[in-house]
C-alpha positions as CSV (number, residue, x, y, z in Angstrom):
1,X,0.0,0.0,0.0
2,X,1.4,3.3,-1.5
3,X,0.5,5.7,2.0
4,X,0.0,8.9,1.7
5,X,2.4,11.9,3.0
6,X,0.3,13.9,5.4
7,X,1.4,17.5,6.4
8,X,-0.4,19.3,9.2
9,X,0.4,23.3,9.4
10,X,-1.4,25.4,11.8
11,X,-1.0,28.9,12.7
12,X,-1.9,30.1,15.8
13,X,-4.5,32.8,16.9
14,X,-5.6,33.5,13.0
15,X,-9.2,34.9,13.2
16,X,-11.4,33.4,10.4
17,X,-11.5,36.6,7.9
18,X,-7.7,37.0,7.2
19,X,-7.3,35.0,4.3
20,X,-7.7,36.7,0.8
21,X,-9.2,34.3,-1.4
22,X,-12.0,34.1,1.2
23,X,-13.3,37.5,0.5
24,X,-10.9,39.5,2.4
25,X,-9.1,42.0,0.0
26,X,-7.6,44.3,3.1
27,X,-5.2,41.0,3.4
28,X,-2.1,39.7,1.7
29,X,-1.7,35.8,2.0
30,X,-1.1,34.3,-1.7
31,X,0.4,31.1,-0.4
32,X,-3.1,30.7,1.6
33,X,-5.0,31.7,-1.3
34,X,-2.9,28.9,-3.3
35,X,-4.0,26.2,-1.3
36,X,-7.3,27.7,-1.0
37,X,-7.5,27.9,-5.0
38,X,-5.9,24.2,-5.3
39,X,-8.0,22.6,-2.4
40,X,-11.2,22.4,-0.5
41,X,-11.8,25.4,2.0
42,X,-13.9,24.7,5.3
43,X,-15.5,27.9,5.2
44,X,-17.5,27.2,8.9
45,X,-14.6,25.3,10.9
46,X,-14.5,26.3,14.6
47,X,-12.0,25.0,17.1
48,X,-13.2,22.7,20.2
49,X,-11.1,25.0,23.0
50,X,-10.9,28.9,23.1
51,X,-7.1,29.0,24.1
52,X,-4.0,27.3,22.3
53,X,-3.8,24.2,25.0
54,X,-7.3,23.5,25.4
55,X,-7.6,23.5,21.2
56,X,-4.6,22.1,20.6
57,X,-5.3,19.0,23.4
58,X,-9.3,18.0,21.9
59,X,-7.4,18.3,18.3
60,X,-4.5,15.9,18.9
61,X,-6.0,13.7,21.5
62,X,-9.4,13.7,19.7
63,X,-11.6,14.4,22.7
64,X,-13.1,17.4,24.4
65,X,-11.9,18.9,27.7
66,X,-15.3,16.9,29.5
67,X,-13.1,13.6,28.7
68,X,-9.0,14.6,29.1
69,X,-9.3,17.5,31.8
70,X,-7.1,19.3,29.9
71,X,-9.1,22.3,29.9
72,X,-7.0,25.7,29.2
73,X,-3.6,25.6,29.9
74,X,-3.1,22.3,32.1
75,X,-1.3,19.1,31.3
76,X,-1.9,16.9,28.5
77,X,0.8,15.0,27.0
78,X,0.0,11.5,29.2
79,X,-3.2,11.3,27.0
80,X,-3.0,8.7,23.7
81,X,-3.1,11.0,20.6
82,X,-3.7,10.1,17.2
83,X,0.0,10.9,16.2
84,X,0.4,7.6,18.5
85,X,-1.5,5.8,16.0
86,X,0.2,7.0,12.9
87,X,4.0,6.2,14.4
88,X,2.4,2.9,15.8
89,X,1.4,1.9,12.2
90,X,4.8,2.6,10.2
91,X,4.9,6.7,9.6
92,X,7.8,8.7,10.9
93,X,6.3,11.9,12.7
94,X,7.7,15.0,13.1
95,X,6.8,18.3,14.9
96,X,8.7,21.6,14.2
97,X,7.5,24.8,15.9
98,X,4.5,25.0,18.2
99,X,2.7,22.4,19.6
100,X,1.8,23.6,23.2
101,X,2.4,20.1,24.2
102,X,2.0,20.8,27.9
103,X,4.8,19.9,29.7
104,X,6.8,21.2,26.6
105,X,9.2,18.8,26.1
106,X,7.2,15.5,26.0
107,X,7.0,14.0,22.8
108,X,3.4,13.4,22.2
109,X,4.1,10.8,19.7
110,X,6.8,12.1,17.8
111,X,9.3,10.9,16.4
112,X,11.5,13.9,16.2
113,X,10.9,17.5,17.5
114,X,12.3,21.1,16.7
115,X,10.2,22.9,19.5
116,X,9.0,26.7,19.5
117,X,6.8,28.0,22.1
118,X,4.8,31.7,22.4
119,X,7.6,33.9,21.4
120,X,7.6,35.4,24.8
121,X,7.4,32.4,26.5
122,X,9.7,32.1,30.3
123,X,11.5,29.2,31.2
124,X,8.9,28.1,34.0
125,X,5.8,28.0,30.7
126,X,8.6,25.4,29.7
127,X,8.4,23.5,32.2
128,X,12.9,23.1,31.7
129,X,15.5,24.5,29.2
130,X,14.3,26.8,26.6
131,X,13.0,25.9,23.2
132,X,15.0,25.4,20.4
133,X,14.1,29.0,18.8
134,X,15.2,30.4,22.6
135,X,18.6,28.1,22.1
136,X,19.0,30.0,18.4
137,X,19.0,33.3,19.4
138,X,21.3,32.5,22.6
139,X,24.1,30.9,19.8
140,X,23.7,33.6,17.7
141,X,24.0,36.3,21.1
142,X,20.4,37.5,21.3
143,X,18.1,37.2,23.8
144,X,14.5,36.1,24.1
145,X,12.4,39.5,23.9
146,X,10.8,38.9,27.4
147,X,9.3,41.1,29.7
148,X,9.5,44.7,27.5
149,X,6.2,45.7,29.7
150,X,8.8,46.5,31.9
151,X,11.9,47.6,29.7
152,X,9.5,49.8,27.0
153,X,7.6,52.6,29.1
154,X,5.7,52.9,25.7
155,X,4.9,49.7,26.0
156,X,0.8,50.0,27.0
157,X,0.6,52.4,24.5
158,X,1.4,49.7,21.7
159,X,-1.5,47.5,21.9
160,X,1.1,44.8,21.3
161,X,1.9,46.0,17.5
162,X,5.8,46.3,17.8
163,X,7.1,45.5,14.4
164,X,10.4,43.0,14.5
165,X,13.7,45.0,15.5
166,X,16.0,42.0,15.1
167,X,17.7,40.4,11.6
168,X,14.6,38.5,10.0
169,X,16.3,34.9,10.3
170,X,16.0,35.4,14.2
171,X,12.4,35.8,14.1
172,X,10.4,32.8,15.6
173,X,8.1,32.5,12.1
174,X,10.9,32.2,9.9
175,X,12.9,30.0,12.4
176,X,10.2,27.1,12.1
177,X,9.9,28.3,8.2
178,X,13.2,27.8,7.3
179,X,13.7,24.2,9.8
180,X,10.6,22.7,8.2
181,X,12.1,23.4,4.6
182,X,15.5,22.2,6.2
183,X,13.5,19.0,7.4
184,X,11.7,18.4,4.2
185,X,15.1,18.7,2.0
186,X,16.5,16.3,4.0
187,X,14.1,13.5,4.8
188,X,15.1,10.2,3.6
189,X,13.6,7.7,4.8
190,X,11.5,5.0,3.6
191,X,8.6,5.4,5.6
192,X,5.9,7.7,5.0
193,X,6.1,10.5,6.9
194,X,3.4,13.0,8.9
195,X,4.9,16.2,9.5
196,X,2.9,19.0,11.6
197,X,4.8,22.7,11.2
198,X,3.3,24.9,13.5
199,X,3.8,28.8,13.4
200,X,3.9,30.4,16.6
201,X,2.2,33.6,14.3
202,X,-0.2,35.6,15.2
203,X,-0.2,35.1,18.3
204,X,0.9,38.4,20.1
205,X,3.0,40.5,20.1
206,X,1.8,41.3,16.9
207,X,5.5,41.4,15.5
208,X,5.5,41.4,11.4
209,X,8.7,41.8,9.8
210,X,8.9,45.5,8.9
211,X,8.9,45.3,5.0
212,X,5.4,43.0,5.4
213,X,4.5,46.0,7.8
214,X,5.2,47.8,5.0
215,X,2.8,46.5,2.6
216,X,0.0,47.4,5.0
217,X,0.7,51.3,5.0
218,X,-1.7,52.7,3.0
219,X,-4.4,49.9,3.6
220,X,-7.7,50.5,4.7
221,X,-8.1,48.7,7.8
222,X,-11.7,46.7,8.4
223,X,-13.1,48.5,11.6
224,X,-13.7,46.1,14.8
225,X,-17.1,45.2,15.3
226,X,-18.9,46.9,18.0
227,X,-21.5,49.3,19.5
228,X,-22.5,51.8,22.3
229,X,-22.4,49.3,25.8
230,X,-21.4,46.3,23.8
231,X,-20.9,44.2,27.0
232,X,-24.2,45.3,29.2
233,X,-26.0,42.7,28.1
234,X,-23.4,40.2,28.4
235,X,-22.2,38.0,31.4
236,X,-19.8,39.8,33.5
237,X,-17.0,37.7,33.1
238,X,-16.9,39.8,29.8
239,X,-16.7,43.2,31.3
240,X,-13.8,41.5,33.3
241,X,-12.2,39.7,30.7
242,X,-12.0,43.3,29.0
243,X,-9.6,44.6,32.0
244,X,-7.9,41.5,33.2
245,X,-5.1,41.9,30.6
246,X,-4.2,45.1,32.0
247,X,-3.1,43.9,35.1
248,X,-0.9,41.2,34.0
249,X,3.2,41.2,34.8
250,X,3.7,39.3,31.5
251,X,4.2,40.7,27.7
252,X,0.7,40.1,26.9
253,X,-0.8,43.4,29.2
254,X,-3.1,45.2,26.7
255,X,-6.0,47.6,27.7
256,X,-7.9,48.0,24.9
257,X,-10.2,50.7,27.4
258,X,-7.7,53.3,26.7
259,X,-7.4,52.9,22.8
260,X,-8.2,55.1,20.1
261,X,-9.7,54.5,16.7
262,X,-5.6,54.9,15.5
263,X,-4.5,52.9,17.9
264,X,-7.2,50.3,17.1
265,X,-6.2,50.6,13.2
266,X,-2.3,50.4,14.7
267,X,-3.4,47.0,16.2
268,X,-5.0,45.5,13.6
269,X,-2.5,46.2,11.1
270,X,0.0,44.4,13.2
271,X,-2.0,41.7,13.9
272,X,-2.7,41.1,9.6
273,X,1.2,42.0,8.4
274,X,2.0,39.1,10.9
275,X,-0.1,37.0,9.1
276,X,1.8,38.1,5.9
277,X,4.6,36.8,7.7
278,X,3.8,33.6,7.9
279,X,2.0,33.3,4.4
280,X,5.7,33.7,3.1
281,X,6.9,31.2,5.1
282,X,4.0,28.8,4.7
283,X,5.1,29.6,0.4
284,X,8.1,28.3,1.5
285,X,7.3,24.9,3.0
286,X,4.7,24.4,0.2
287,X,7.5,24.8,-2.4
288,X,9.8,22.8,-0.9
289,X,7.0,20.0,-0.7
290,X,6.8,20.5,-4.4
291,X,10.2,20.4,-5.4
292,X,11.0,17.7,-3.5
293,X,8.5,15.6,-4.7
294,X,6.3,15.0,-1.9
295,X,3.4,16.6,-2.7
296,X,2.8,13.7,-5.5
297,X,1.1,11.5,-2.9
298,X,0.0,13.9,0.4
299,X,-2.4,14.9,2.3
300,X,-2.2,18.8,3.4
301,X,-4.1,20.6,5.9
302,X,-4.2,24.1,6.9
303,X,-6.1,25.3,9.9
304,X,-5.4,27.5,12.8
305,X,-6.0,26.9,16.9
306,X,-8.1,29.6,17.5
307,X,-9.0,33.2,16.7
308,X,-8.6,36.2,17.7
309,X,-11.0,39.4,18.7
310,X,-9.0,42.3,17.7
311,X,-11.0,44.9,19.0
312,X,-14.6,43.4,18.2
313,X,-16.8,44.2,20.9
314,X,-13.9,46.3,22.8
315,X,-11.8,43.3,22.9
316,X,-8.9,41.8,22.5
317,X,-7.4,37.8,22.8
318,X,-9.4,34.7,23.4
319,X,-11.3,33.0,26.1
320,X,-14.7,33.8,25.4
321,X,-17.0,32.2,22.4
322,X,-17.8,34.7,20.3
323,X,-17.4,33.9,16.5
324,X,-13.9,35.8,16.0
325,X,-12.7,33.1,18.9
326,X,-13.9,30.0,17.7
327,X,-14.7,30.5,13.6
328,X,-11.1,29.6,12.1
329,X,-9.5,28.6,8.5
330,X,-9.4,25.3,7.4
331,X,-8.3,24.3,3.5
332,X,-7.7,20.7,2.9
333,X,-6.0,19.8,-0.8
334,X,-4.7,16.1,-1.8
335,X,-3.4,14.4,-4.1
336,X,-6.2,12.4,-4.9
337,X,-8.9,15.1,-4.9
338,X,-11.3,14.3,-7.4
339,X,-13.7,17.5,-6.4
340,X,-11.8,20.3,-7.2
341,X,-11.4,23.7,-5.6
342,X,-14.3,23.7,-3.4
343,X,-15.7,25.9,-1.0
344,X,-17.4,24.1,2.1
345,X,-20.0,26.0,4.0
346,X,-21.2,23.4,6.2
347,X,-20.0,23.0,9.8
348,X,-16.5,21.3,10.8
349,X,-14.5,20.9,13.5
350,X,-10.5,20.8,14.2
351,X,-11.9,17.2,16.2
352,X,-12.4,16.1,12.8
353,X,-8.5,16.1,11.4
354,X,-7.6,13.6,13.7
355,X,-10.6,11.2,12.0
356,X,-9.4,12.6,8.5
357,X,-5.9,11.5,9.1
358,X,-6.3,8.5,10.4
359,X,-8.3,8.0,7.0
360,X,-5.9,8.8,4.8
361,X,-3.0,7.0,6.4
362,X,-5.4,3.5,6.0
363,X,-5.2,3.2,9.8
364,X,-8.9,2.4,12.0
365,X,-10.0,5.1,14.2
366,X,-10.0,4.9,17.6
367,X,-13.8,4.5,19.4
368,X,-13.3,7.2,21.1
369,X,-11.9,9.8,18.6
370,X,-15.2,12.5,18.5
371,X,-14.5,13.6,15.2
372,X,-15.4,11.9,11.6
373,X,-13.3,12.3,8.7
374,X,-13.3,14.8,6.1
375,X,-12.6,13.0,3.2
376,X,-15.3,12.4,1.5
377,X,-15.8,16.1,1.1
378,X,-12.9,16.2,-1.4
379,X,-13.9,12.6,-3.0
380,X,-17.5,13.4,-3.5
381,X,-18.4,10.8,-0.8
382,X,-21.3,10.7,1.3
383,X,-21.4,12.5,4.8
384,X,-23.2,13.3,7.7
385,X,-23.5,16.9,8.4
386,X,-23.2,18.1,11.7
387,X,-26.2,19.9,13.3
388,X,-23.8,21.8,16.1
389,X,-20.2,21.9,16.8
390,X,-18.6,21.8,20.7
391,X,-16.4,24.4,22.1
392,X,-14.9,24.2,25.9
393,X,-12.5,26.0,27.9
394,X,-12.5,26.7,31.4
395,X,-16.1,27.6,32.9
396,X,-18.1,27.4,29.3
397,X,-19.2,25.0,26.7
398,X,-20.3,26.6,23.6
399,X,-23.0,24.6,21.1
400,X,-23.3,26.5,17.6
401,X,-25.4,24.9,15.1
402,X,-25.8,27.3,11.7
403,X,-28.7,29.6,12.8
404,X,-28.0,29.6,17.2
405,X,-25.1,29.7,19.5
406,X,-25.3,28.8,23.2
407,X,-22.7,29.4,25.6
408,X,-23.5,27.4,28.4
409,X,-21.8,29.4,31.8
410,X,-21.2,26.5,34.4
411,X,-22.4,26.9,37.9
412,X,-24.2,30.5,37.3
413,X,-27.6,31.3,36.0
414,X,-26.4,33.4,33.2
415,X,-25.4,32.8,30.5
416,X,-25.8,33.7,26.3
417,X,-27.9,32.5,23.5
418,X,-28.0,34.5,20.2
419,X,-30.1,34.1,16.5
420,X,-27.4,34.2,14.5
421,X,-29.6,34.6,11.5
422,X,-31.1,37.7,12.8
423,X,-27.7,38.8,15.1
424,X,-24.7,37.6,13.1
425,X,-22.6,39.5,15.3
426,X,-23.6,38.2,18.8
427,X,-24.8,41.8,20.2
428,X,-28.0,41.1,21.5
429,X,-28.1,38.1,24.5
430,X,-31.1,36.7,24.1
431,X,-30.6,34.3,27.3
432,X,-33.2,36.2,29.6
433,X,-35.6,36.9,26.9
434,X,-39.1,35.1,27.4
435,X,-40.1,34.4,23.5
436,X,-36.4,32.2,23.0
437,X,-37.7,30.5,25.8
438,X,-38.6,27.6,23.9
439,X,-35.6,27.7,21.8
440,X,-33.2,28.4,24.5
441,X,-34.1,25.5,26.7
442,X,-34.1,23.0,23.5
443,X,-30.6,23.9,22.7
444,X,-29.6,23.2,26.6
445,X,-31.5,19.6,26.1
446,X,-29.3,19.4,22.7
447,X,-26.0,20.0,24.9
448,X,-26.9,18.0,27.9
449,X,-27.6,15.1,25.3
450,X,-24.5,15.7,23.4
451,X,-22.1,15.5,26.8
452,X,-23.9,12.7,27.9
453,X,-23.1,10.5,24.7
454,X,-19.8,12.0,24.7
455,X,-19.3,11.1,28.0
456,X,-20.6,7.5,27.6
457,X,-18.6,6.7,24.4
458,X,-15.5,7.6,25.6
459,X,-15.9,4.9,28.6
460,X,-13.4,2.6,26.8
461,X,-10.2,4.9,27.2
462,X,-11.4,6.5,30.7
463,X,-11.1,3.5,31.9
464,X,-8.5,1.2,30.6
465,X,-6.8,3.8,27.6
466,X,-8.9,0.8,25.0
467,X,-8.1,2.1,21.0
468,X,-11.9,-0.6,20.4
469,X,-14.2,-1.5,22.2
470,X,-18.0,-2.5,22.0
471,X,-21.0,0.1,23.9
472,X,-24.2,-0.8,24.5
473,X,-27.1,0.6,22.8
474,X,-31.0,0.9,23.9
475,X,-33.4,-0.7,22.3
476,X,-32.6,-3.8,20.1
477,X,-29.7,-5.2,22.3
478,X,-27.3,-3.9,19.8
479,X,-23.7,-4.3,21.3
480,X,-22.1,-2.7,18.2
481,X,-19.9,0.0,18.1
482,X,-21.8,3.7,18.1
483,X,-18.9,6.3,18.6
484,X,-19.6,9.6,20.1
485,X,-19.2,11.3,16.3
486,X,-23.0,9.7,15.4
487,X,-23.8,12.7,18.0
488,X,-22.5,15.7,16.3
């Protein structure tokens, strides 16, 4: 059996409307746009965790937060992951840049790592030594730009858009750029190989090198999406979330309450010139592919952890569900496509690449993986569509289905529902309003039923880490398999 290459490259923090072939001409990404004209793009993905450990943990393990614990940024390399399987079965895997395997220097299945973490990252997020990025700029006599909140007295007036002041080949982006072509150049060996490249960009700082900056000068910048007391309708974690970052003794302090419109359109030009940033080096892995030959039999997917608000509804990073959070890119293209470039608008998950992977590489899923596999999008196949997708982290669990969103605020009476068809941009709460009543409370009955099948199906590999196993089913006596991915 001739198995596929399969090449995993995720971004980090990249908000759903910053590719350009997706109907956003205030960006420049034509590497993105080439796999987006050459592939299928998931046009409704979301991500199953609203921070980079609790994403990046349901998308590698293949279970939600309810079943690992690994909700935000707690441990979660002792779990089985699906990069397990592919080693297990004959592929050499390989991880350069960020994984936010947490502790930071496990392996996680891998056969070989290049690690990069946040590019401020200290030594205690480690969890030991510093990264290999961290060990670069020591050799070549720089340090790791921590703790300028202290060092910059203009630092709060930045909004974390501080273009890169360093030579370009010490920047974390084009370190894992240049080690994944590096990698790819050099691989010889005889087994098939999955290689996941993950850029630490955008995450903040919002540090573009300053000729991408550059190309973003004279560009009109897409306003953030607000309005007058945005947040008075809204639980008050939000009001708090809104100020908490202004407190911090890390890099990441922004206060988005003292910004102007400028210093909004400062931000947010920043925050897309980073994203050119990585394009270029995402052109350069996808060429070395090419040249190299190993694009004649892969499978390539390009998605992101998470999003980013960017000054919608007067805030900035993660944490919460709203759509700029949870909505992320995802193009799929492989060698044996037979659809075409495709545009996908019905609702995905980063729960399902594990499934797709596993698909691709001829290897049986695991019972418990919560996912199902993408495939048959790009083969013309038959496939269920989801009615909802899952988001958890921390005290919520979001359920989004194509016209609602609940966001499900555990151990408080409050909490958010919204008509997306009428609301599109999550202003009005509708949770307290007596005529969604109806529609409220059967969306709460949709999510109690989904975590208790999720919790049930996963009973194999709670208790004894099973990759098969048989659950029983009401009704007929049927002992067959029925995965928690029927439920979504």
């Amino acid at each position: 059996m001739n198995r596929s290459n399969i090449i995993l490259i995720m971004t980090d923090q990249q908000r759903f409307d910053t590719i350009q072939a997706w109907d956003n001409d205030h960006m420049i990404t034509p590497n993105m746009d080439r796999l987006a004209s050459q592939g299928t793009s998931f046009r409704q993905a979301y991500c199953p965790g609203a921070t980079c450990v609790a994403s990046r943990a349901a998308t590698f393990t293949g279970m939600y937060a309810h079943n690992t614990g690994a909700y935000s940024f707690f441990n979660w390399s002792e779990h089985e992951t699906w990069v397990h399987d592919l080693s297990n079965h004959g592929y050499f895997c390989a991880n350069i840049g960020k994984m936010h395997i947490m502790p930071t220097h496990d392996q996680g299945g891998f056969d070989e790592r290049i690690i990069v973490e946040n590019p401020t990252t200290v030594e205690q997020w480690n969890g030991g030594p510093d990264d290999d990025w961290g060990q670069f700029l020591k050799i070549n006599g720089y340090e790791r730009p921590n703790h300028r909140h202290r060092s910059d007295p203009d630092w709060n007036t930045k909004f974390q858009g501080v273009a890169w002041d360093l030579p370009e080949e010490m920047h974390s982006d084009v370190f894992i750029g240049k080690s994944a072509v590096a990698w790819v150049n050099s691989y010889r060996g005889e087994k098939p190989f999955f290689l996941q490249v993950g850029f630490t960009g955008p995450h903040e700082p919002w540090d573009p090198l300053p000729r991408h900056l550059e190309l973003y000068k004279d560009k009109q910048m897409p306003p953030p999406v607000t309005m007058p007391n945005d947040l008075d309708n809204k639980p008050p974690q939000h009001a708090t979330h809104k100020h908490f970052h202004s407190q911090v003794d890390h890099e990441s302090r922004i206060d988005l309450s003292q910004a102007t419109d400028a210093d909004i359109e400062h931000m947010r030009r920043h925050y897309y010139a980073k994203i050119t940033t990585v394009d270029e080096q995402l052109g350069y892995v996808l060429d070395a592919l090419e040249e190299s030959g190993h694009l004649d039999n892969s499978l390539i997917i390009f998605c992101s952890d998470h999003g980013e608000m960017l000054g919608d509804h007067t805030l900035s990073y993660k944490w919460l569900m709203y759509d700029p959070i949870v909505h992320v890119p995802m193009i799929i293209k492989s060698s044996s496509q037979t659809s075409g470039k495709q545009d996908i608008h019905e609702l995905v998950s980063l729960m399902d690449i594990g499934p797709t992977i596993l698909e691709a590489a001829g290897i049986e899923k695991p019972s418990y993986l919560e996912g199902q596999s993408l495939l048959p999008y790009l083969q013309s196949g038959d496939i269920k569509d989801r009615e909802f997708v899952i988001c958890e982290d921390n005290y919520l669990i979001m359920l989004r289905t194509k016209t609602h969103k609940l966001v499900y605020y555990i151990g408080q009476d409050e909490s958010e529902f919204y008509d997306l068809e009428a609301d599109p941009n999550e202003f009005n709460n509708l949770w307290a309003d007596d005529s969604y009543q109806e529609s409220r409370e059967a969306h709460v009955r949709m999510l109690l039923d989904f975590l208790a099948s999720s919790n049930y199906f996963t009973h194999g590999y709670k208790r004894s880490r099973d990759k098969s196993y048989q659950t029983r089913w009401h009704g007929d006596g049927d002992t067959t398999l029925h995965g928690p991915s029927a439920f979504i």
